[in-house]
Every structure is written in C-alpha cells, then in structure tokens.
C-alpha positions in Angstrom: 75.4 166.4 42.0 75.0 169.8 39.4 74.8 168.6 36.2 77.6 169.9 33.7 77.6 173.7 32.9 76.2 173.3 29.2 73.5 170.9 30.1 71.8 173.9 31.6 68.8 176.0 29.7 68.1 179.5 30.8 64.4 180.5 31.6 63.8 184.7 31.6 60.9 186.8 32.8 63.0 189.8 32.6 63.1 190.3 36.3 65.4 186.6 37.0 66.9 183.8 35.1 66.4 179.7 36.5 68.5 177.3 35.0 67.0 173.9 33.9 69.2 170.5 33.7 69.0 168.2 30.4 67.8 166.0 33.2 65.0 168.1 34.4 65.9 170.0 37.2 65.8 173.3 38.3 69.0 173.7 40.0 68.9 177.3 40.4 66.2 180.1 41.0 66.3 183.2 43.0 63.1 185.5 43.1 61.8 187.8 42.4 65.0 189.1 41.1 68.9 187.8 39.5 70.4 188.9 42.6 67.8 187.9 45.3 68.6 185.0 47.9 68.4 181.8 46.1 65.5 179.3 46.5 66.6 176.2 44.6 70.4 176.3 44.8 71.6 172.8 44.4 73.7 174.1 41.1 76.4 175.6 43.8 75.5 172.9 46.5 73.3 169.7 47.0 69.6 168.3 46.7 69.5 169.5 50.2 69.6 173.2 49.1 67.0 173.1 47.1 65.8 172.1 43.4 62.9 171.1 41.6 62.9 168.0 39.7 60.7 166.7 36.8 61.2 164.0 34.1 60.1 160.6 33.4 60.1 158.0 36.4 61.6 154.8 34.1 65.6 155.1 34.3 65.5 154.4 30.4 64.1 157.7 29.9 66.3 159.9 27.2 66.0 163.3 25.9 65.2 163.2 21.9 65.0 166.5 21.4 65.7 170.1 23.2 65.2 173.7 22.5 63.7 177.2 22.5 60.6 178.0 20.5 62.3 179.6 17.7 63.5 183.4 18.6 61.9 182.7 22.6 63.1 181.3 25.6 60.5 178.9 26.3 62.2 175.6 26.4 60.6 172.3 24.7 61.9 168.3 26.2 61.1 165.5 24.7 61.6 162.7 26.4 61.3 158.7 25.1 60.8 156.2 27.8 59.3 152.5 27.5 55.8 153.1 26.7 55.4 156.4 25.3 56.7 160.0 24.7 56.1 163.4 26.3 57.2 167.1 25.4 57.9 169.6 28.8 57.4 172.8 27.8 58.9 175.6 30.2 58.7 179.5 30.6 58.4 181.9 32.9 55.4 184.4 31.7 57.0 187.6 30.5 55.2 191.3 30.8 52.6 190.2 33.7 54.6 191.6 37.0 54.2 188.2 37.8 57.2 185.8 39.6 56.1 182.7 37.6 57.7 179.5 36.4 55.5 177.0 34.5 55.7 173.7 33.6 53.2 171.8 31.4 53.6 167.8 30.3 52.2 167.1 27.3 51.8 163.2 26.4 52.8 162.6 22.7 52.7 159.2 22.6 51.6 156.0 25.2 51.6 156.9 28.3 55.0 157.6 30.3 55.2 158.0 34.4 56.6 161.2 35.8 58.3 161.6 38.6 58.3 165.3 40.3 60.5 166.4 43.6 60.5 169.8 45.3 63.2 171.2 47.9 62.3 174.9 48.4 65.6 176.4 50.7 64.9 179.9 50.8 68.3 182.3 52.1 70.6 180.2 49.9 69.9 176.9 50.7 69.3 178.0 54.7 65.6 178.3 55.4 63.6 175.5 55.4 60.0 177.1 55.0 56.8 176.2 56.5 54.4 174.1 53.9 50.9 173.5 53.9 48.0 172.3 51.5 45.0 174.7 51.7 42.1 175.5 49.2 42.9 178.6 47.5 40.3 181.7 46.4 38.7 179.5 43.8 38.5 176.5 46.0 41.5 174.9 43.9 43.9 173.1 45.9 47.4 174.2 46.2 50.7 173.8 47.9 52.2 177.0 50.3 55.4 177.8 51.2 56.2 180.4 53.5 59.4 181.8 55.4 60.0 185.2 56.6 59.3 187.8 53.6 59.0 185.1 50.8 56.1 183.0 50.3 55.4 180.5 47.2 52.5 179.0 46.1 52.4 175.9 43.6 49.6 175.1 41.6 48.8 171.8 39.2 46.6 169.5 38.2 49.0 166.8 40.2 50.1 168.5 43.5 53.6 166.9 45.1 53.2 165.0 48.7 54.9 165.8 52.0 57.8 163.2 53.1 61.2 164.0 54.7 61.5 167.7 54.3 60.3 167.2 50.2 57.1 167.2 48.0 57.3 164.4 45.6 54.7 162.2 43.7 54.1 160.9 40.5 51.4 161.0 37.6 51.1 158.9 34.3 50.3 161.6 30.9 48.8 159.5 27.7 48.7 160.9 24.6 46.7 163.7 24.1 46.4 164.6 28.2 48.2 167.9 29.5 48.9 168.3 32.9 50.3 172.1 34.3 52.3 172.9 37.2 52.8 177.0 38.1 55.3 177.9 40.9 54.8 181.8 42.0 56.8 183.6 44.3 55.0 186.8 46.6 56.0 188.6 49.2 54.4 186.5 52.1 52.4 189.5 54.1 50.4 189.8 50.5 47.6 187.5 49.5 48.2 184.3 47.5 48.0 185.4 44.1 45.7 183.8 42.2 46.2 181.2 39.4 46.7 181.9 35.4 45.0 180.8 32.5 48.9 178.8 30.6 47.5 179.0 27.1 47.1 182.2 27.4 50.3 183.1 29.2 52.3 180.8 26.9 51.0 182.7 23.8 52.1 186.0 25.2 55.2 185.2 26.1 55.9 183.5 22.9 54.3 186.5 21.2 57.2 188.9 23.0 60.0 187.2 22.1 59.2 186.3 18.7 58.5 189.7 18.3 61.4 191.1 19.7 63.3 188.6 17.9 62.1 189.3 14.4 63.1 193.3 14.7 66.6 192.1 14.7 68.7 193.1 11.4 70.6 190.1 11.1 72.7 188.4 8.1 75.8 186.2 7.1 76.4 182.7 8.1 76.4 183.9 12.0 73.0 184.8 12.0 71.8 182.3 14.1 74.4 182.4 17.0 73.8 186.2 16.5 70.0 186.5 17.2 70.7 184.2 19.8 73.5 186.3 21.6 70.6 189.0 21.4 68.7 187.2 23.4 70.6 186.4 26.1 71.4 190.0 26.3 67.9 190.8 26.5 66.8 188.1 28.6 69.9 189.0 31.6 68.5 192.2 31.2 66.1 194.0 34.3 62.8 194.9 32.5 62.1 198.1 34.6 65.7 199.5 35.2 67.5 198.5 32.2 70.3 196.8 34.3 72.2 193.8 32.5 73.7 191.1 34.8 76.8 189.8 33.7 75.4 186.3 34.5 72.2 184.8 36.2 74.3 183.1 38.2 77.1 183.4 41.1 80.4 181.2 41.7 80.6 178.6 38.8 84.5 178.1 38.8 87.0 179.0 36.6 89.0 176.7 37.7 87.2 173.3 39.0 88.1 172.7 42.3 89.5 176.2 42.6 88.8 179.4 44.5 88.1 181.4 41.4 84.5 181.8 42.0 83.0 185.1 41.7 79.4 186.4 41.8 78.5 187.8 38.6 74.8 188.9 39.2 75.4 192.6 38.9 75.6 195.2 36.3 78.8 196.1 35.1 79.5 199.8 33.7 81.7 198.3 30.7 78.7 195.4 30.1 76.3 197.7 29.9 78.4 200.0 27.3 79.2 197.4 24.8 75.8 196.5 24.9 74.6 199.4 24.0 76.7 199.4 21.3 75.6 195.8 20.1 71.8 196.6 20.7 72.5 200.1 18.5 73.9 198.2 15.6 71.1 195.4 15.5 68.6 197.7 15.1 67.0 197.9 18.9 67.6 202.0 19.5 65.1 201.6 22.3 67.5 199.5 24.2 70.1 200.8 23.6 68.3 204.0 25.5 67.2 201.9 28.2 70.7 201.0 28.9 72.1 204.7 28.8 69.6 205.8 30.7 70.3 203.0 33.6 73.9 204.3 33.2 73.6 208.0 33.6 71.2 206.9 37.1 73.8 204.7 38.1 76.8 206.7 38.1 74.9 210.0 38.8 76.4 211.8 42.2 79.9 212.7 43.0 82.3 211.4 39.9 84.7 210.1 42.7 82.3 207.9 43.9 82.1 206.0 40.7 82.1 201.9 40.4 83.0 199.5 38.0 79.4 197.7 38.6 76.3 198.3 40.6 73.1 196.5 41.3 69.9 195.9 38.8 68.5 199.8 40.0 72.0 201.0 41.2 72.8 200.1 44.1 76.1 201.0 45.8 76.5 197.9 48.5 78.1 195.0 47.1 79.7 193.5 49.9 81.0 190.4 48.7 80.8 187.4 50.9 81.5 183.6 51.7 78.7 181.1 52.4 80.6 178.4 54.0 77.7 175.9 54.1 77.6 175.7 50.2 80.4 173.3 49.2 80.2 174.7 45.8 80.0 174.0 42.3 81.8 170.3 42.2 83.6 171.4 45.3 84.6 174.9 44.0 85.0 176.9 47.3 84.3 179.2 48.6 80.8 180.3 47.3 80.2 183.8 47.0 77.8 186.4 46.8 78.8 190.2 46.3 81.7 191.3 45.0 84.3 192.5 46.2 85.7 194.2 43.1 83.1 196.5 43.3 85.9 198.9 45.3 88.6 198.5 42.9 89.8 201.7 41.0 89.5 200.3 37.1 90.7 203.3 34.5 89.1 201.6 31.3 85.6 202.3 32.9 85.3 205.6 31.9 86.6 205.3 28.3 84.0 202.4 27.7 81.4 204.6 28.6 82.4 208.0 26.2 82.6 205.0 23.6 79.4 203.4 24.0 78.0 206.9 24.1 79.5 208.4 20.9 78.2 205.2 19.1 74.4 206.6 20.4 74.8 210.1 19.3 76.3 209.0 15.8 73.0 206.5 16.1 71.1 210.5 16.3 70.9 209.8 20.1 70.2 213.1 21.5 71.8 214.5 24.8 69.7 216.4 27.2 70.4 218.2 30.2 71.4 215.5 32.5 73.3 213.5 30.0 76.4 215.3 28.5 76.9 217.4 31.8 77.7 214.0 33.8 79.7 212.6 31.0 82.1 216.1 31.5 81.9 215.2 35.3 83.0 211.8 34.5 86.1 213.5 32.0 86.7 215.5 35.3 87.4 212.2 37.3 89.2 210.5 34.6 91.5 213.6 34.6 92.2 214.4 38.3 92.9 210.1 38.5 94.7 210.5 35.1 98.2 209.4 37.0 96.8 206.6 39.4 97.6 203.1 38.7 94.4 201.0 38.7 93.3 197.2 38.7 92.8 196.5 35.1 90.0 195.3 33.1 90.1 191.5 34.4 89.7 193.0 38.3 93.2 191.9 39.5 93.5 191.5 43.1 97.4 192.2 43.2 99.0 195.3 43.7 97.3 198.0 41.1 99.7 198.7 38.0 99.5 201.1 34.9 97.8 198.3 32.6 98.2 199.7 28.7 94.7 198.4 28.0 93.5 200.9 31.0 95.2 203.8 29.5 94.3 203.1 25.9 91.0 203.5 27.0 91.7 206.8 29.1 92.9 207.6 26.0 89.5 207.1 24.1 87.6 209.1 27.0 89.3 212.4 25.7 89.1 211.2 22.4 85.4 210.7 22.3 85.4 214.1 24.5 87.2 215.9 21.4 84.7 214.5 19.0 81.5 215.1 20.8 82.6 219.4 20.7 83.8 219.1 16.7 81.6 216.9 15.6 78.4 217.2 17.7 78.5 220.9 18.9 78.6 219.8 23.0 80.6 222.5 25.1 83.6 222.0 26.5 87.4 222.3 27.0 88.5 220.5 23.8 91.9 222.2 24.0 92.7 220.5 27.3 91.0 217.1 26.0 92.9 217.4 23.1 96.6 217.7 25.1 95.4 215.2 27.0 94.8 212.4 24.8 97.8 213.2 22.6 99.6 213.5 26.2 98.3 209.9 26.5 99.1 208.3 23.2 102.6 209.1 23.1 102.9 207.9 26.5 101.2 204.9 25.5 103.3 203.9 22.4 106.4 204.8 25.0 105.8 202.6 28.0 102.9 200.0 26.9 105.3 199.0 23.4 107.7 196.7 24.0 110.0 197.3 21.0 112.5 194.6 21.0 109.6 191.9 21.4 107.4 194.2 19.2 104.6 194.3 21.4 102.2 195.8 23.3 102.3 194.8 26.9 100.1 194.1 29.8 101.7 196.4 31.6 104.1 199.5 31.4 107.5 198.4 31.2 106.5 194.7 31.2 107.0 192.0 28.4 104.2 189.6 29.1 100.8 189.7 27.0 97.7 190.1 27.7 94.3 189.7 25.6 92.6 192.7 26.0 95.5 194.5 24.1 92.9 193.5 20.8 90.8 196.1 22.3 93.9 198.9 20.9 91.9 199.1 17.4 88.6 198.3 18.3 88.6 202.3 19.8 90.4 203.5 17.1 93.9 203.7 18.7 95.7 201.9 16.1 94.6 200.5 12.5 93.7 196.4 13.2 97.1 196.3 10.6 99.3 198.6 12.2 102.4 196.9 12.5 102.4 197.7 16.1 99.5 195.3 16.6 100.7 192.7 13.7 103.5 192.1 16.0 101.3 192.1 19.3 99.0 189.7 17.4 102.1 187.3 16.7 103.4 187.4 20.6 99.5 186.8 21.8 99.7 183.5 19.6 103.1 182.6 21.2 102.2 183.2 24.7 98.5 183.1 25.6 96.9 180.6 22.6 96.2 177.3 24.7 97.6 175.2 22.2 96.1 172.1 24.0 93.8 171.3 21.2 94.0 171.7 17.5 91.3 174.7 17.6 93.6 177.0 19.8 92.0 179.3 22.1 93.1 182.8 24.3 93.6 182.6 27.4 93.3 186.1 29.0 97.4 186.4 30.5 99.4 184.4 32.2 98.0 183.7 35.8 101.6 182.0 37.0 103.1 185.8 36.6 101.1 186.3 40.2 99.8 189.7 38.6 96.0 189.0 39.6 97.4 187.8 43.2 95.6 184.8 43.2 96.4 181.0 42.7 97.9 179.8 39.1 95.1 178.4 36.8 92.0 179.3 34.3 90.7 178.7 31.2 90.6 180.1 28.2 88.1 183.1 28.4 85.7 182.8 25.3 85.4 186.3 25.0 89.1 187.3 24.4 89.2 184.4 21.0 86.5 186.2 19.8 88.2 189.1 20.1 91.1 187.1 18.4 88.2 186.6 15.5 87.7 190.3 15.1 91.1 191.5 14.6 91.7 188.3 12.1 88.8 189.6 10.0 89.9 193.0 9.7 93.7 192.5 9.7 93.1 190.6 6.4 93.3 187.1 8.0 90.0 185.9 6.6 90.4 182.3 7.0 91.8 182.2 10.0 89.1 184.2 11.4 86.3 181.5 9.6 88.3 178.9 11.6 88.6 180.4 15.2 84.9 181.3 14.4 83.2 178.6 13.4 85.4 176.3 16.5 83.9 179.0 18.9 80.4 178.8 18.0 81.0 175.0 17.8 81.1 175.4 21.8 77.8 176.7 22.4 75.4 174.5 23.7 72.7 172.8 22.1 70.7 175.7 23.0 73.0 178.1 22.0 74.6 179.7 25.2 78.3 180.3 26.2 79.7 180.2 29.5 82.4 182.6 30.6 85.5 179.7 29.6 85.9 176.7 28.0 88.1 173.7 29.8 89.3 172.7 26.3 91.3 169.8 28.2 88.2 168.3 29.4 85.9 169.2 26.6 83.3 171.1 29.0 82.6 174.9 29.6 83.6 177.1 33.0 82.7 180.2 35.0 79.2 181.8 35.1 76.6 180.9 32.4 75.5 181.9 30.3 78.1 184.7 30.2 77.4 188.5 28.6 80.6 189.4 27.9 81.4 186.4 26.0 77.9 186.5 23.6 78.4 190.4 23.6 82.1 189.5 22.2 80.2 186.9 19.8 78.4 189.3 18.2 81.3 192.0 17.7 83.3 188.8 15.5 80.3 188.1 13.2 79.5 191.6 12.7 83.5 191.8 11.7 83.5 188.6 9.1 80.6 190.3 8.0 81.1 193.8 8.0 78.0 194.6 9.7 80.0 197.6 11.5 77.2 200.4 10.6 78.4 202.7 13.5 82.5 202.1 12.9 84.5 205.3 13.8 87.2 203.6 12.2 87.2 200.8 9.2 89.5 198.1 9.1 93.0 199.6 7.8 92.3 203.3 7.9 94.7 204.3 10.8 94.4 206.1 14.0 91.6 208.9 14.6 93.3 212.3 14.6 
C-alpha cells in the first residue's frame, strides 16, 4: 500500500521527478521524462507495479531526521535502528544528460542491516523486463534490465538477487563504511552507459541548486516556504524546453475513493504564465524567458488551434486514457493518463498569457519579431470567440457557461493589448481593444454582479460563488477594497469556507450544484485560500491574512511541499503532489503580506486601470 501523500519527497534532474516514501521507497519514477510511461508505479497501484525499496531490515527502525540539503533537492534519512544509525542520501545528478537516481548509505553509528527490493514494471506497471547480471565495460558487475525501447542498468557496491520476479538482498554499513547504488535509464539499442564517480556528481548537483537558490531575492517571515515554492517550480520544470508540469505525478484523488483523478503531467498555458510572473519578481529574468519562449513555441500556428496545456516540448496529443489494471491510489479509479481537458474551450487562457507577458516587458523584456505578432494573433482569437461560452478555469466537464472569472480575464487580454501600444509603442488597433474591453467590463459588472447578494458570481446570472472570483483584482479589474469585492469576499466566507476545522479553508465552488458534471465531493483546493490570503493582505485584513497564512504553510510537509488539496477532515493532503499551482499561489500571498509586488500594475486600494 502507497504511503500517505505528504510522506513523499520529490527527487528532480530537470528532465523527471521520483517520489520517495518516509519509509524508503520509490513509489513512482518515469524516465527519462515527467510524462514517460512509468517504471516504479506502486504510488497509483501495488508492489507488483513496481518500486524500489531501501531502509533498515530491523522493524524498530525509525526515521530521526529528514530533509533537503539546504536550497537542493537532494534528500538526507536518518534512520535509528537497534545497533546503530545510518544517513540515505538521494539525488538524481542534475546538468549531466544523464537519467540517474542515486542512492548512497552512510553508517553513522554501529552497524545497522539494510534491506533493498526492486520491482522494475516498465509501460505502467505492464512489462515485466528481461534481467541479467553481466560484467560491464570496466569489468564491474552490474544488474540489466531490458524491455522493448527502455533498458536500465543498476550499479553498487551490494547488487540485489533474483527471486520471484524481484531483486532483493541485504548488506550490514558500520560506521564510517559507504555503500552506493546508481539506477540509469537508456534507451536499450544504445550501449550501457558507463558508471559515475557520486562524490563528484553529488557536489555538482548540490553546487546547482544551492546556486540557483542563493540568486533568489527573498524576505519577511515567508522566506522559507518562499525559496522553497521556487524550487519546486524549478525542479517540475523541463531543462531543455522550459515546459513546467503541473505535477510529477498523474491520478492522486481528490476525493479518496473517487473518480476525480486527473493526469497532471503536462504544461499548462495559465501555469506557465503565473510562473513567469513569480520567477520575474524573484529575481530569475532568465526563467522567466525560458518560460515565454516555451510559450510563444507552444501556441505558435493557427490561433484557433490553441490549448489550455500541451506537452514538455509542445505537443498537441493528449489523449486522455484509463488503465484499468491500476486499482489506483487507495482505490481511487480509474487511473489516468492524458487529459482529456486538453480540448476544452477555456476563455481565461488568453488573458493569463497578455498578463504574464506585460509583467516581462515592464521587467524591460524585449519583443522581437515572433513575439508580439503572435500575441495580436492570439487578441484575434480571443475576439472572433469573444461571445462563446467556455469551460472555466477549473476544466468543468458540464455543459460550457459564460464563467465571470473567464470574461474578467478576456477583459485583461484587451487591457494588457491597450497598454502594450500606449505604454510600450507595439502596433496595433488600440481603438478596437479599447471598445472592447470597456464593451467587456460593463458587461461584466451587469451579468457576473449579483446585486441583491452583492456578489460576484460563478456564472452570469447565477448566485453561487466561486473562488477564482479573487482573481477580479489581482488583474486590475477592481481595487482588492472595492465594495464590489468586499461583499464577494463576505459571500465566499458564507458559502465556500470549509468550516470543518477551526483554520477554515476555500473550497473552489460548490461541486453538489452539478456545474463541473461530475460526482459531489472535493477538498479544499490550497491554492484558492492562498488566494483568500492575498486579498486579506491588501483589503486591509492584516491579521486575518497572518492567520490563514501561517495555517496554510502549517500544511506543508516536513519537506516543505503542498499537494493540490487538503482533506482537513482527515488531517492528510489530496490530488497531485507536489502541486504548482498551489506553491505558485504560495508565493503570490507572501509577496502580498509582504509587499514584495515589484512588478504590480495596480497597488492595493488604487482602483481599476483606465
């Protein structure tokens, strides 16, 4: 059985993320990539589809202490058992082009037994490979696996024996001994790659992150959870192409036992925009022009063939499907991979992207040739679609509506449009984009304001509530203490704060309205309460802010990652982990109790943009 959600560590080379138990066990690893075919994938299934296993043999055996290197993601366990101590240290080498995962033992203390166990199931759990023991190039021995195109190769001073479709063994570290284990995936018509020297590998990769770390402008009593959320960012991020996956993983429920299981190992267009703007105010302009430039390639082509998401280099062909042989997180079926939202019409998409991209040129982003003549082709779509209904931010898969957080971001397209001609001398039809997003605002404060509740509303005409209505001020819409959003702020606490513990959080909307046309039943989505923290902080709400704030970083894990949702009934986190959106939305309510908001068009209580 998976372990819990925040028992898991992330491990990043850049290219894919593994997740390690507090126990010891790599429960899930694709290679090479986030979005290849899994190889251990007991997180989503069993022991039979695949993991890797290392701790201490004695069942005594606890964990003292665990965590990253400062600023890295190399990952330090310290385990105590009956006769000694030892420290795991785990990475994956960063830089190298190399598929790697490494595992070193270091005896601390006595001497301790440990126990190691490897399934490899390539194709999700399917393929059992064929494995063999055979001298390598040096004449060091080493363990093969090979099935169709993939092929892996471990290496170690204690090689794993063949028994019942596993490799298992054991070895007893004393203090001062180190013993190293390297798994490497190739592409199996290739020769085995050949071994590394770990010191060396684990100095480099410590060397990158720390140094990508330190060039982080950082401050306030957030810092930490900050730099953190950085990370993450970085590490789900593709090293060549720039692509951010929402998650490293696919089909960790929502709702335990529920059908709510999506795969989340693509690149979203709004993900990538907000982090943009995130990287941009942290100092990391680099990034932040890695990102647009994975952008502009991704949605380059015909404007009505634009997605919500795409693959790490852009691909188009997400076809989501079941894998009926994995029973799923704790029994959360169906599995998935793909996704199937990938074809819905979303109307916010564009507006996220003129956002994120007016934060770069007021950063002194330049536009060249390619780049401001596709954002007019993506103006064009927004405009010839500017009456179409669409599925909303949180991919609904009922019948498409006009969602006010949709058009308040249409809205901000032609807004941004209008500013990029008066402000930044690009060419275009500002008189049109003008009418248009004055066409749109008065619209908006017609059909998405529910007067007699005083409220925005999920939908036109509606009068339920809906979290990403915080989002109205964040683009400038409204001032965070507009009266208009006062009063939406008051019916959001009535209606969507789970009030099932004494640290309330948001939930997203009301799932038993049938407006997402799926089954009742989620929890609260971390990212929307940080959202909650935001508008607190700049609405004048200080303390409650400080509250929310320090509750929601108070759910991080002892390594500091979030998961999509929190089950705050059941004291555990939900959904994909660890979650961009939500350490994206982390960052955004520090920088607000802080007022780290370098690249603000609009400060807290200075109204609308004209």
């Amino acid at each position: 059985m998976a372990s819990r959600i925040e028992d898991y560590a992330l491990l990043s080379d850049l290219h894919t993320g593994p997740l390690v138990s507090r126990t010891g066990s790599v429960d899930w690893l694709c290679f090479p990539r986030f979005d290849s075919p899994s190889l251990f994938g007991a997180l989503v299934g069993t022991e039979e589809n695949g993991r890797w296993l290392l701790a201490p043999l004695a069942a005594d055996a606890v964990v003292v202490r665990r965590g990253y290197v400062d600023g890295t993601f190399v990952l330090q366990t310290d385990w105590h058992a009956d006769g000694g101590s030892v420290r795991v240290t785990e990475f994956m080498p960063v830089g190298d082009r190399r598929a790697s995962l490494v595992r070193r033992v270091e005896g601390l203390s006595g001497s301790v037994r440990m126990h190691q166990e490897i399934k490899i199931r390539f194709g999700y759990g399917t393929v059992l490979p064929w494995m063999s023991r055979m001298p390598d190039a040096e004449g060091n021995q080493v363990l093969l696996a090979v099935a169709g195109p993939d092929a892996l190769v471990l290496r170690g001073d204690v090689l794993p024996v063949a028994a019942d479709h596993k490799h298992s063994g054991e070895f007893i570290v004393a203090a001062g001994q180190t013993v190293d284990l390297e798994l490497t995936w190739y592409p199996s018509h290739r020769q085995v790659p050949s071994g590394i020297e770990v010191d060396v590998a684990l100095a480099e990769t410590l060397r990158y992150w720390s140094e990508w770390a330190a060039a982080c402008t950082l401050d306030g009593a957030y810092a930490p959870a900050v730099k953190r959320s950085l990370l993450v960012l970085r590490a789900l991020t593709h090293e060549d192409t720039g692509g951010i996956v929402a998650a490293p993983t696919t089909s960790l429920p929502e709702n335990f036992g529920g059908a709510r299981n999506w795969d989340y190992r693509f690149c979203w267009l709004r993900d990538a925009a907000l982090t943009l703007q995130a990287m941009l105010t942290h100092g990391y302009a680099d990034e932040a022009m890695h990102w647009r430039n994975w952008l502009l390639r991704a949605v380059a082509g015909d404007p009505e063939d634009l997605q919500i998401m795409y693959g790490l280099s852009g691909e188009r062909d997400l076809t989501e499907m079941e894998l009926p042989h994995l029973p799923g997180y704790e029994d959360s079926a169906p599995v998935r991979i793909g996704n199937g939202a990938v074809r819905q019409y979303q109307a916010d998409v564009v507006g996220e992207v003129m956002v994120a991209l007016e934060k770069l040129r007021l950063a002194g982003g330049a536009e060249d040739h390619f780049s401001w003549p596709l954002q007019r082709a993506l103006l064009g779509f927004a405009e010839k679609h500017l009456e179409r209904k669409d599925n909303g931010i949180w991919e609904m898969r009922g019948e498409p509506k006009y969602f006010t957080h949709s058009r308040v971001m249409m809205w901000a397209a032609f807004d941004s449009a209008v500013r990029a001609v008066l402000d930044h001398g690009m060419t275009g039809p500002v008189k049109r984009w003008k009418e248009l997003r004055d066409r749109l605002r008065e619209e908006i404060l017609t059909h998405g304001f529910n007067a007699e509740l005083n409220t925005f509303t999920q939908t036109y005409g509606g009068t339920h509530t809906d979290a990403s209505l915080l989002c109205i001020p964040q683009v400038g819409f409204l001032a965070y203490d507009d009266d208009k959003m006062l009063g939406t702020v008051v019916r959001l606490e009535q209606e969507l704060l789970d009030a099932s513990a004494p640290d309330a959080l948001l939930l997203r909307y009301r799932t038993d309205t049938g407006v997402d046309g799926l089954e009742p039943g989620e929890h609260p989505f971390l990212a929307c309460s940080f959202w909650l923290v935001e508008q607190y902080a700049r609405s004048g709400r200080v303390d409650d802010a400080g509250r929310l704030m320090d509750a929601l970083v108070g759910l991080s894990n002892e390594l500091g990652l979030l998961s999509e949702e929190y089950a705050v009934s059941e004291g555990r986190m939900a959904g994909n982990f660890p979650q961009a959106f939500s350490h994206l939305a982390l960052v955004r309510a520090a920088d607000a109790l802080h007022g780290v908001d370098r690249l603000s068009l609009v400060s807290a209580g200075h109204g609308a943009r004209g």
